[in-house]
Structure formats: C-alpha cells, structure tokens
N, C-alpha and C positions, 0 to 999 in steps of 0.2 A: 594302664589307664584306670582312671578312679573309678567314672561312670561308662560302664558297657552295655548298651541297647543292641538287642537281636529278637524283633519282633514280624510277626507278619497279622494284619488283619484285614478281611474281606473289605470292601467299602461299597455302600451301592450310591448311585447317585439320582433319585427320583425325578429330575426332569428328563434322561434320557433313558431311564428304564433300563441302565445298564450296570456294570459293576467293575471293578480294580482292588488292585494285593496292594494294601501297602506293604513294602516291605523295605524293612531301615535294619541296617548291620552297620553300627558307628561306636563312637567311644569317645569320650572328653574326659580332660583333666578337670578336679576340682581348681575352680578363681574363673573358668574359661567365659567368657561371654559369647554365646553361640545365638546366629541368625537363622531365624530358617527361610530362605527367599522361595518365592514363586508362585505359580497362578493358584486364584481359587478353586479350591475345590480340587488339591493335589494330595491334600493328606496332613496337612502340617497342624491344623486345631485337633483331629484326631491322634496325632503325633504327641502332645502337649497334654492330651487326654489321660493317654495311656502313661504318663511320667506319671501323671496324679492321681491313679488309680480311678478316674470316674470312664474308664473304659479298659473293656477287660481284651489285651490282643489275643490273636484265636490259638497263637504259638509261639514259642521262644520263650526269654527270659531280659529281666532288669537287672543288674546289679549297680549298686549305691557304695560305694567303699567294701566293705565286708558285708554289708546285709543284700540279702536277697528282697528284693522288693517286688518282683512276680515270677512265677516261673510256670512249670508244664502244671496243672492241676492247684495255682498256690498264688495269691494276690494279698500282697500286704494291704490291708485298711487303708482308706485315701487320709485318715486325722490321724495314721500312726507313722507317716510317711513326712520326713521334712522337708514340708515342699508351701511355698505361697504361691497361689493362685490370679494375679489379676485379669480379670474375663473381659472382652472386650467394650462390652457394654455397663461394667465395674461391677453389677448386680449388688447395687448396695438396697438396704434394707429401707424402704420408704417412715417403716413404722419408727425406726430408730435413731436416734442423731449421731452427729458427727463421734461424739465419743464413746457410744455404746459398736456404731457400727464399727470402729478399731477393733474396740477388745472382744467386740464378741466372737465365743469361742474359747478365748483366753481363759483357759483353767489354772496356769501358773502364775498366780498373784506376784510372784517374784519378778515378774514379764513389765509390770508395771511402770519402772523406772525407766527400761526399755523402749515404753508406748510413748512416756512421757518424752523421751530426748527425743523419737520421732516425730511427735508434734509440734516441738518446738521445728527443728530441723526444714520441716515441710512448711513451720509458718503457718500452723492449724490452729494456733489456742481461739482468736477472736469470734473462731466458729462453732466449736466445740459443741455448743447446746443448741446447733440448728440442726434441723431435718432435711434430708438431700434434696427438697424442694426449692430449697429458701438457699442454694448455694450452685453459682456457676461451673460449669463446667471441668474447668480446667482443677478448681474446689473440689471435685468430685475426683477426676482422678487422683489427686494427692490421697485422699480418705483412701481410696482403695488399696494404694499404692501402701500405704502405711498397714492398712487390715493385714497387707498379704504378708507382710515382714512382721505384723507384733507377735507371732511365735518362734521370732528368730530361724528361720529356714535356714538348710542348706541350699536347695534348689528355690529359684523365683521362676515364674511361669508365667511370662507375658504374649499374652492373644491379643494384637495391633493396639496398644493399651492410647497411641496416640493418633487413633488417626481421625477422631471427630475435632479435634483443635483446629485454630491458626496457627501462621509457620512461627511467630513470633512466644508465643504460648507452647508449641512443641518445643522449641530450642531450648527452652528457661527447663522443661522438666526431663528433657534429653540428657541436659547437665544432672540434674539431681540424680535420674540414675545412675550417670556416668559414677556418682560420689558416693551416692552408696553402694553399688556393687564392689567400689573399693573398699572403702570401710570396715564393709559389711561382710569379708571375704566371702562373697557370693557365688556361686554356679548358678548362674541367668540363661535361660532360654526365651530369646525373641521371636516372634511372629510377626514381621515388618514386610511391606510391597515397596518400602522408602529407600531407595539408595543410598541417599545420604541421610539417613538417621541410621540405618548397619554399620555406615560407614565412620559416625562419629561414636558407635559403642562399641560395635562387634570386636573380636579378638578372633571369629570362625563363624564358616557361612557353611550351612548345608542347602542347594539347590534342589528341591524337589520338585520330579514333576512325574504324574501320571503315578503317584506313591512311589514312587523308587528316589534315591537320591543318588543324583547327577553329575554332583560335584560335591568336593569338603575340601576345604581348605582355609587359606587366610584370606583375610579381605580382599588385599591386593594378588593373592593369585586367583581369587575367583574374576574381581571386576576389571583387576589392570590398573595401572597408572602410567603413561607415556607422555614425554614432554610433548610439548605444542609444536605446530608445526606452520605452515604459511595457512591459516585459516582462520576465519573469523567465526567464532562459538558464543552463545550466551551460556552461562551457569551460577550456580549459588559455589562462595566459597566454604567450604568443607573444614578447611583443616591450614591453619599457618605454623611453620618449624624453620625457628631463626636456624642459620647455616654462617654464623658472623658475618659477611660483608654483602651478603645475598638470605632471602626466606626463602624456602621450600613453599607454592602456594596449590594445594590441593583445589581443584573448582569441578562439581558434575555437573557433566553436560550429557543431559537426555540419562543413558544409562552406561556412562561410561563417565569415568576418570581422566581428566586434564590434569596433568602435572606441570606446573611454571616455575622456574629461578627468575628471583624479583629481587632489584636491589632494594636493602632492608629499609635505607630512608624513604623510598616509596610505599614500600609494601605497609609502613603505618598509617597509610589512608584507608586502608582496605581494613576490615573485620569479618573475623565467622559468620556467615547467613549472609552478608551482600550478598545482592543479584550482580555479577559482572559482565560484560563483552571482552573476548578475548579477541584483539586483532595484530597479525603479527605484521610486522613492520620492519622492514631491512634484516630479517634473520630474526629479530626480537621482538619477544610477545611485547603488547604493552596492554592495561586493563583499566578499564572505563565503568563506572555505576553508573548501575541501571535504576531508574526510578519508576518502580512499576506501581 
C-alpha cells in the first residue's frame, strides 16, 4: 500500500468531560478517493489533522510512498508535507482577494501556470480582484478549493467542504471534484455525513465511530445496493449505467441504496439529482418525479 496510517491519539470531548483513543490502523493506495463517514465528534477532523501535520498523534507512524511523514519522536513540517488542506469553513483571508488568496503561500513561481489553468477551470477569472466579501458562497468554495491544489499536492484534505450549499450548487462542485481528482492523479480524503455525495466520489469509505474504524471498504460493500422490491420509497438519483436495452438506476433512500433496471427509453426522462418515488408495480419498479 502506498499510504499507511497507524496512529493512536487521546481525544477529550468538553461537553461531557470525558475522553476516547482514536485509534486508525488502515492503508490506501495512491488515486484512492477515500470517505470518512460518521457521527460528530468520532474522530474524523482530528483524523485529517493528523494527515497535515496541524496535530501531532500521541503514537504510531505515517508513511507517504518512501517518506516517513511522522513517526515515535519525528513529524514532518505541515508546508513540507504534499498535502492541500480545504477547512470546512475555507478560512480564506478576508484581507486578500481572490487571487492573492490562491497563491498565497505559493513559493514556486513555476506553480503559476498551474494557478492559472485552475482558474480558468473553476471559472474564477471575473473575480479575481474581489475580496471574499464581495463573492458568494459557492465563489468561496472554488477559491478554496483551488488554494488547496496551487502547490500541486499529493494528498487533498477535505473537512465537509460542501455542506453550507444548495443541493443544486453541491452537485455542480461534486462534479468538479469528481474531474480533478481525476486529472489531477489525486489521493483525496473526504469528510462527508452526505450519502450521496461519498456515493457520487468515493472509491473507499472508512466508518468511524467512537475513534475506532468500524468498517473499510468500497462503497457498495459499506452501504449496499439491492434491487427494489414491492415498496414504494422516495429518493435522489445517484448514478445512471446504460446496460443497452435497460439503465442500471442508482436512487438513496434515507441511508441506503436502491438499485433499479429501467428500460433505457425511459430512463431518459430521469437525470442525476432528481427527487424520485419508487413504486413497484406488478413485479416492476416504475419512477415518478417528484417536485419538491
């Protein structure tokens, strides 16, 4: 495995005056797109800490390909570490604008052409010389999103990067990540409570709860996907896969995975992010939008 975590760190929790171990024993290949689901207050910002060096764990070790990046008595520097950071609330620099808060940081002038295909990319030039005051929301996470990536990282380090948006505004920058993690041969770490936004990135889900992790595995062996059965479900579609004469149609409902076979001339009514109703009907599902 490329990247190997074996870390353990105390954690206290100040409203109930108590305390828990995280402790994570896992490993990922470089490209992996990894989720980490589960309640607050499990471990998983602290988890993402410890990747970026702004948290020191109290035992164990990192390894990054061939470099050690912490180990018993030995922490690599957090700016010596390729690693981008986007915090959940983007912590961009009020004093700065759009294109200071990019590069800042940015020591490798040669990074520059890099910043710049990012901005096109993300559809940043028209803001360039605003101040994170003067630009929405969704505005804001791109800037971020671009800072975290202008020193060309191996690792990306996202804490719920979308979860103050609309669903319509998630789904537009859910893709963008989806395209640069490709691109961009990424090892992405997520921090999502979203079913279906792990569901349209992830490649690997780790479940943690109480600091320990619960479960690893792929998507579909954490969350499941089984065909429908005689019931009637609402859900968002997920994911469509022509199958030629029939779609495969992915839809979560609640926290779980609905899988349908839809013939394909229908299934082009449907689109990713509908809200649907699933009502099966003589053996066969059939699917209704929902106009919420």
């Amino acid at each position: 495995m490329d990247i190997v975590f074996e870390c353990k760190k105390t954690l206290h929790t100040p409203a109930s005056h108590t305390s828990f171990s995280l402790e994570v024993s896992q490993s990922l290949n470089f490209g992996d797109f990894l989720a980490l689901f589960g309640k607050s207050g499990a471990g998983k910002t602290t988890l993402l800490r410890i990747f970026a060096g702004l948290t020191q764990p109290d035992s164990g070790y990192l390894k990054v390909g061939d470099e050690v990046w912490c180990d018993e008595g030995f922490s690599l520097p957090p700016q010596k570490r390729s690693i981008g950071f986007m915090f959940q609330d983007y912590a961009l620099f009020p004093h700065l604008n759009v294109l200071q808060n990019i590069t800042f940081g940015l020591s490798n002038k040669k990074n520059l052409d890099f910043v710049q295909w990012l901005v096109e990319i993300m559809e940043l030039e028209p803001i360039l010389t605003r101040h994170t005051h003067q630009i929405s929301g969704g505005q804001a996470q791109r800037v971020a999103l671009a800072r975290a990536l202008a020193r060309k990282p191996k690792i990306l380090l996202l804490d719920e990067p979308l979860s103050a948006l609309d669903s319509l505004m998630r789904l537009s920058l859910q893709n963008l990540l989806a395209k640069l993690h490709q691109q961009l041969g990424l090892s992405t770490i997520l921090i999502s409570h979203e079913i279906t936004e792990i569901m349209r990135l992830a490649t690997k889900v780790w479940c943690i709860e109480g600091g320990k992790v619960t479960q690893s595995g792929s998507v579909d062996e954490i969350f499941g996907a089984r065909l429908s059965g005689k019931v009637q479900l609402s859900g968002e579609i997920l994911r469509k896969t022509p199958q030629g004469v029939v779609e495969i149609i992915d839809i979560v409902c609640a926290s779980e995975v609905v899988r349908v076979l839809y013939p394909a001339t229908s299934a082009r009514e449907f689109s990713v992010g509908d809200k649907v109703l699933i009502v099966s009907k003589a053996f066969n599902p059939l699917l209704f939008k929902l106009h919420l």
